[in-house]
C-alpha positions as CSV (number, residue, x, y, z in Angstrom):
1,X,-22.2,6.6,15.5
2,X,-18.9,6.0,16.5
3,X,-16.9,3.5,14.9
4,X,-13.6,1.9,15.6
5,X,-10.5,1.1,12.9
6,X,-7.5,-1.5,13.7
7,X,-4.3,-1.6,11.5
8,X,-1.9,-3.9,11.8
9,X,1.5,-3.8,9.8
10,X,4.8,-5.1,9.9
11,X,6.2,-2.8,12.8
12,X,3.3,-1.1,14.0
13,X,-0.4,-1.1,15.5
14,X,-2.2,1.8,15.0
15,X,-6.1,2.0,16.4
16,X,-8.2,5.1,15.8
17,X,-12.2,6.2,16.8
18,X,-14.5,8.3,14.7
19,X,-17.4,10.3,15.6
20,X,-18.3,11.2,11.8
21,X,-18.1,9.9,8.5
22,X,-15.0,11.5,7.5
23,X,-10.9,11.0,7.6
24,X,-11.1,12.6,11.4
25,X,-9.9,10.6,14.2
26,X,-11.8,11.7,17.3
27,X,-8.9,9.2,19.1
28,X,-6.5,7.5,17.9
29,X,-2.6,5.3,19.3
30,X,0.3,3.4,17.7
31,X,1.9,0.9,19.1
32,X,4.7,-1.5,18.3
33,X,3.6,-4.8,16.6
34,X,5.6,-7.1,19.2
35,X,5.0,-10.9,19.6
36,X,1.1,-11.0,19.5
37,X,-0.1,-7.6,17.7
38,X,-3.5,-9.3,17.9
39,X,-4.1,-9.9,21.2
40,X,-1.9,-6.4,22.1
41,X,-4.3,-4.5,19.2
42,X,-7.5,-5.8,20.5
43,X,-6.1,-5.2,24.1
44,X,-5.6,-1.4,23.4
45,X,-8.9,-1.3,21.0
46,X,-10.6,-2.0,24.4
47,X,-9.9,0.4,26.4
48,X,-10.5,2.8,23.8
49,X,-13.8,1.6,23.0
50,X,-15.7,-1.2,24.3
51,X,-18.7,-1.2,22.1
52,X,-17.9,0.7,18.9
53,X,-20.7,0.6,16.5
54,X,-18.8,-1.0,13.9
55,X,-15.0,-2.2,13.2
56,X,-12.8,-2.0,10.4
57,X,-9.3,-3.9,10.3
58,X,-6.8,-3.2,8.1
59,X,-3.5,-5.7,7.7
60,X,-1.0,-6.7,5.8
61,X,-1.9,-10.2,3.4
62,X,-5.4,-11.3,2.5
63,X,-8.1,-13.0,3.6
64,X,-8.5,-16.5,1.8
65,X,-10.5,-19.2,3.3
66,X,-10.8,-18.1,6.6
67,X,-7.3,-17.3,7.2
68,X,-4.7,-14.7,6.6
69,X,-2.5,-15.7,3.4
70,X,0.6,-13.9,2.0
71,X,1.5,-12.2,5.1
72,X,5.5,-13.5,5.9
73,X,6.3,-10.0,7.4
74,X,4.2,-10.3,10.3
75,X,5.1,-13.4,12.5
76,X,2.6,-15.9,13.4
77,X,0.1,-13.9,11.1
78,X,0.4,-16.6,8.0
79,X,-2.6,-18.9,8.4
80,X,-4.0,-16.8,11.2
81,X,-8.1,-17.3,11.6
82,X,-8.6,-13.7,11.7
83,X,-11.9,-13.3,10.6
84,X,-13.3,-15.8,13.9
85,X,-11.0,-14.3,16.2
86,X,-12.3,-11.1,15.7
87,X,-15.9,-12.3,15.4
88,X,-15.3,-14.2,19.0
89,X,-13.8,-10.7,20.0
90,X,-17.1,-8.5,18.7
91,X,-20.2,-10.7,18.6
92,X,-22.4,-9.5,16.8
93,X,-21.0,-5.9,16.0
94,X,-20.5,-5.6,12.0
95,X,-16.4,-6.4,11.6
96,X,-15.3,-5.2,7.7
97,X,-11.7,-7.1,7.2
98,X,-9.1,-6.1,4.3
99,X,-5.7,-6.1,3.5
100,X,-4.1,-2.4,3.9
101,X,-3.8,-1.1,0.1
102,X,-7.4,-2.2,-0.4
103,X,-8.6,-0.2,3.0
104,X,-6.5,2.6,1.8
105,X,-8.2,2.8,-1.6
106,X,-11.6,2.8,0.1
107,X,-10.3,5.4,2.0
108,X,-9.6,7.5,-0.9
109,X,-13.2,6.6,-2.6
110,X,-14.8,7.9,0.1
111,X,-13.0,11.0,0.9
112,X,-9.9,11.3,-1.2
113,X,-8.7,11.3,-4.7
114,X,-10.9,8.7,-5.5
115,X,-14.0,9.9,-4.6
116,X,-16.3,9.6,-7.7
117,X,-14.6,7.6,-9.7
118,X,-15.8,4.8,-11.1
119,X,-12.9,2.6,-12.8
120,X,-9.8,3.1,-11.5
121,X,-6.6,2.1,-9.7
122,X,-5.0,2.5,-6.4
123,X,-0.9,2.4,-6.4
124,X,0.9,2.2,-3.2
125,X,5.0,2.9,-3.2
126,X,6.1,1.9,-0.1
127,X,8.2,-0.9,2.0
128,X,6.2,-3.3,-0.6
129,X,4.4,-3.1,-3.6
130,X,0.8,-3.4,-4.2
131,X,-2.5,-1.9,-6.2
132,X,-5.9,-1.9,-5.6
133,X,-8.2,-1.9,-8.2
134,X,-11.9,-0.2,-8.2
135,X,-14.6,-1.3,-10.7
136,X,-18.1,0.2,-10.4
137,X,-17.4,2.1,-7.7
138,X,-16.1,-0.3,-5.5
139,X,-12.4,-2.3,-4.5
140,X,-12.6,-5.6,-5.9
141,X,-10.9,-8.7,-4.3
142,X,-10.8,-10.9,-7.0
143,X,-11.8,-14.8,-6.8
144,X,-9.4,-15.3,-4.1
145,X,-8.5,-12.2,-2.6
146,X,-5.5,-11.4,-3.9
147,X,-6.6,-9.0,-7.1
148,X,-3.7,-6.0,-7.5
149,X,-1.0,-8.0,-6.7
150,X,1.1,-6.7,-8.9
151,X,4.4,-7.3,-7.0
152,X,4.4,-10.8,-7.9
153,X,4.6,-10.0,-11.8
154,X,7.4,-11.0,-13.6
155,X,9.8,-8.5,-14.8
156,X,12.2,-11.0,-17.1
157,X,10.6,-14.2,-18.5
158,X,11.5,-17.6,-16.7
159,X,12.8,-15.4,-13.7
160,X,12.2,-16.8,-10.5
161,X,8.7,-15.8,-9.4
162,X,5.9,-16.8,-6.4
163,X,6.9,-20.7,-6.7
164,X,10.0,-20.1,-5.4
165,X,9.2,-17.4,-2.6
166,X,9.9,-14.5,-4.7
167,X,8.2,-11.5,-6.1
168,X,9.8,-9.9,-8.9
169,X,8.3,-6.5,-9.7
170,X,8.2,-6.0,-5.4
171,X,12.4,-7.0,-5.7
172,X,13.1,-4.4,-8.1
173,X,11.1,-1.1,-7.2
174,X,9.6,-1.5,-4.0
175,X,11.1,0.3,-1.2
176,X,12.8,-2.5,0.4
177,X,14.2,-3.1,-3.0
178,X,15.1,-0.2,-3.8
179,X,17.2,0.2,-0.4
180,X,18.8,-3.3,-1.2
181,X,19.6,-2.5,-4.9
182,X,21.1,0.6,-3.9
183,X,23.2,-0.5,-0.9
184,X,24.5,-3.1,-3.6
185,X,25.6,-0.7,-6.2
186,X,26.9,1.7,-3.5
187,X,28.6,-0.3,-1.3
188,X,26.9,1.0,2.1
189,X,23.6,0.9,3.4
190,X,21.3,2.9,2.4
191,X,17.4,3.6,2.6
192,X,15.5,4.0,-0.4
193,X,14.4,7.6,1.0
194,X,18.2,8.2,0.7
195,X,18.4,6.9,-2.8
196,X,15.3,9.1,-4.0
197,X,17.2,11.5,-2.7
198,X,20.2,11.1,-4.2
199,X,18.7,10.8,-7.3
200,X,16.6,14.2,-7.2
201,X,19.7,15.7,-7.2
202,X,21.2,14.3,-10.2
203,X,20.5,14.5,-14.0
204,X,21.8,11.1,-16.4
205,X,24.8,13.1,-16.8
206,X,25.9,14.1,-13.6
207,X,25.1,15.7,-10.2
208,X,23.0,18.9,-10.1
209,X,22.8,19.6,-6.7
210,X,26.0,19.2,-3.5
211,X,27.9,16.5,-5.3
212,X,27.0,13.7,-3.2
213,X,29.5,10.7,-3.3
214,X,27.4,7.9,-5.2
215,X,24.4,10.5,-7.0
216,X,25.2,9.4,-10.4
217,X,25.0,5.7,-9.5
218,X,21.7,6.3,-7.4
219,X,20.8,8.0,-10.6
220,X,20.8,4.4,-12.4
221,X,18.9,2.1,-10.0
222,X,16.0,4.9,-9.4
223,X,16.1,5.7,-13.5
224,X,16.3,1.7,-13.7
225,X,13.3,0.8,-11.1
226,X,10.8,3.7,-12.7
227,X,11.5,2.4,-16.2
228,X,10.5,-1.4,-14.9
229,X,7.4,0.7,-12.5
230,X,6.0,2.7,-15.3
231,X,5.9,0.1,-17.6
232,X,4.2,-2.4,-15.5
233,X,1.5,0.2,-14.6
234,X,1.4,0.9,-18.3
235,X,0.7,-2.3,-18.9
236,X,-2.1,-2.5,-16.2
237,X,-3.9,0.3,-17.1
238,X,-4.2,-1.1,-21.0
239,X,-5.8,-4.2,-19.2
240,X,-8.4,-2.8,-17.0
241,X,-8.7,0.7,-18.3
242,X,-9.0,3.1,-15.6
243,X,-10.0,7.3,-15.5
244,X,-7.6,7.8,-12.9
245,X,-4.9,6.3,-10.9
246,X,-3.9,7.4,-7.8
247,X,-0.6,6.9,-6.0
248,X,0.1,6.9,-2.5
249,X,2.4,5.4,-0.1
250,X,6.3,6.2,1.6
251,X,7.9,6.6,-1.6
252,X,6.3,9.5,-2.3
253,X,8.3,12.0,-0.9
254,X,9.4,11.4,-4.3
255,X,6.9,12.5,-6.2
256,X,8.3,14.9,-8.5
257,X,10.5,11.7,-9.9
258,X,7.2,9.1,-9.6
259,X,4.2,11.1,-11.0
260,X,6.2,12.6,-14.0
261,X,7.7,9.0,-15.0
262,X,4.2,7.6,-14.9
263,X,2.5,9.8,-16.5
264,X,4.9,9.9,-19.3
265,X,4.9,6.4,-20.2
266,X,0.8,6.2,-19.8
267,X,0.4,8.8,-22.3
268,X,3.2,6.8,-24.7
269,X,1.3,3.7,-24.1
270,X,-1.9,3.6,-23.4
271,X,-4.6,4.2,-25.8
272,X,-6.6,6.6,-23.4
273,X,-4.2,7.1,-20.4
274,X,-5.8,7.8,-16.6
275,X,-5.3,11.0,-15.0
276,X,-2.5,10.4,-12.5
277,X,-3.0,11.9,-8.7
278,X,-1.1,12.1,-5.6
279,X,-2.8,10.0,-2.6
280,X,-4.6,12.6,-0.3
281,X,-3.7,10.3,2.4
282,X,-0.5,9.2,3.5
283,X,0.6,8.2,6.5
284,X,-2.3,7.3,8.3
285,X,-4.1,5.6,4.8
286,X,-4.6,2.3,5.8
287,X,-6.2,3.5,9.4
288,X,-8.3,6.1,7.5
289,X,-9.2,3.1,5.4
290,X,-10.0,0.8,8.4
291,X,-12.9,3.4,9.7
292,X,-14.1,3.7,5.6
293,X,-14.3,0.0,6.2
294,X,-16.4,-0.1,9.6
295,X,-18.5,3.3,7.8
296,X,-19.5,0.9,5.0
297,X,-20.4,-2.5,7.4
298,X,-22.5,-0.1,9.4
């Protein structure tokens, strides 16, 4: 049966079909969010399919009450009534809904590095900062939807946290804070691709690579950020006790610097560390996770 998957992020749409249950897309386009990426998603969903057999939707947020909560990067989405918008838009086909770290982990349970594990955790590096966390087999959402978001813990006690619009562990290793700690300490702008890469080619004591003006400083706010990442996942894996956590997301084009810090600090600090793995799916994860969604609400 063919099934139909919707993500929606903070710049872009992407919409894919599926003729199997597998991480194929049979068809597939991305789009630009724009001023309604609702309305434009649903628009495009259309002419791609009419009458899928089931829909997944992936987005940024989550789903509390009805309405989409903790979603300020996509405008107009706070407060959104997403689930009866898109029942009004599909009747009675079966709709699955979740927030894009938790559709990518489903993803990876059913085809990816997850598959077969029972307890474990998904961690995705990219513009933000967010986990997803699988117990029994399955993503959890937690009594309000919000369970592995772990960009809101606090890094310094009595820091500012959610209360006053900020999220602390997100500020300081994410990859928009990563670019914005970096363009601080070097004095230009600078992408946190550019940083990791910066930083790859330098040792604590120097440059090992070209010499680039501003390595040894990248050095520090990468060195910095994994210390307060590793710890914080350290820290989560004592508490729920996973086999195997698996990182995906942008920032890892950097793996060689991620996977080695994490692993390092698991084994120093947790009584029986997870296995650490790379995400199988990148790029397209939380679209991939969208038709895992619509597979499992068939």
């Amino acid at each position: 049966m063919r099934v139909l998957g919707i993500d929606i992020g903070g710049t872009k749409i992407a919409i894919g079909l599926s003729d199997a249950d597998g991480p194929l897309l049979t068809e597939h386009v991305r789009m630009e969010t724009g001023a309604d990426p609702l309305a434009t998603a649903l628009a495009a969903a259309r002419d791609l399919d009419g009458s899928p057999a089931a829909v997944g939707f992936s987005t940024t947020g989550v789903i509390r009450d009805g309405r989409v909560r903790l979603a300020p990067n996509v405008p107009g989405w706070e407060g959104l009534e997403l689930p009866r918008l898109l029942h009004e838009a599909y009747g009675s086909t079966p709709v699955a809904i979740d927030n894009d770290v938790n559709a990518a982990a489903a993803a990876e349970l059913r085809w990816g590095a997850l598959r077969g594990v029972t307890d474990g955790i998904y961690l995705n590096l990219g513009t933000g900062l967010a986990a997803a966390l699988i117990v029994g087999g399955r993503v959890i959402s937690g009594a309000h939807g919000a369970a592995g978001e772990i960009g809101y813990l606090l890094v310094d006690p009595g820091e500012p946290a959610f209360d006053a619009g900020r999220a602390p562990l997100e500020e300081q290793v994410s990859g928009s804070g990563l670019a914005a700690r970096g363009s601080a300490v070097l004095g230009r702008e600078v992408t946190a691709a550019e940083l990791l890469a910066h930083a790859s080619a330098t040792t604590p004591s120097g440059t090992r690579g070209g010499g680039l003006r501003g390595q040894s400083e990248a050095w520090e706010v990468v060195d910095d950020a994994l210390g307060t990442l590793a710890m914080s996942v350290a820290n989560l894996c004592v508490v729920l006790d996973p086999s195997c956590l698996v990182v995906g997301g942008g920032m890892m084009g950097a793996a060689e610097l991620i996977i080695p810090r994490l692993e390092a600090e698991l084994r120093r600090a947790v009584p029986f560390p997870p296995e650490v793995r790379a995400a199988q799916f990148t790029d397209d994860a939380p679209l991939l996770g969208a038709l895992a969604l619509a597979r499992t609400a068939l």
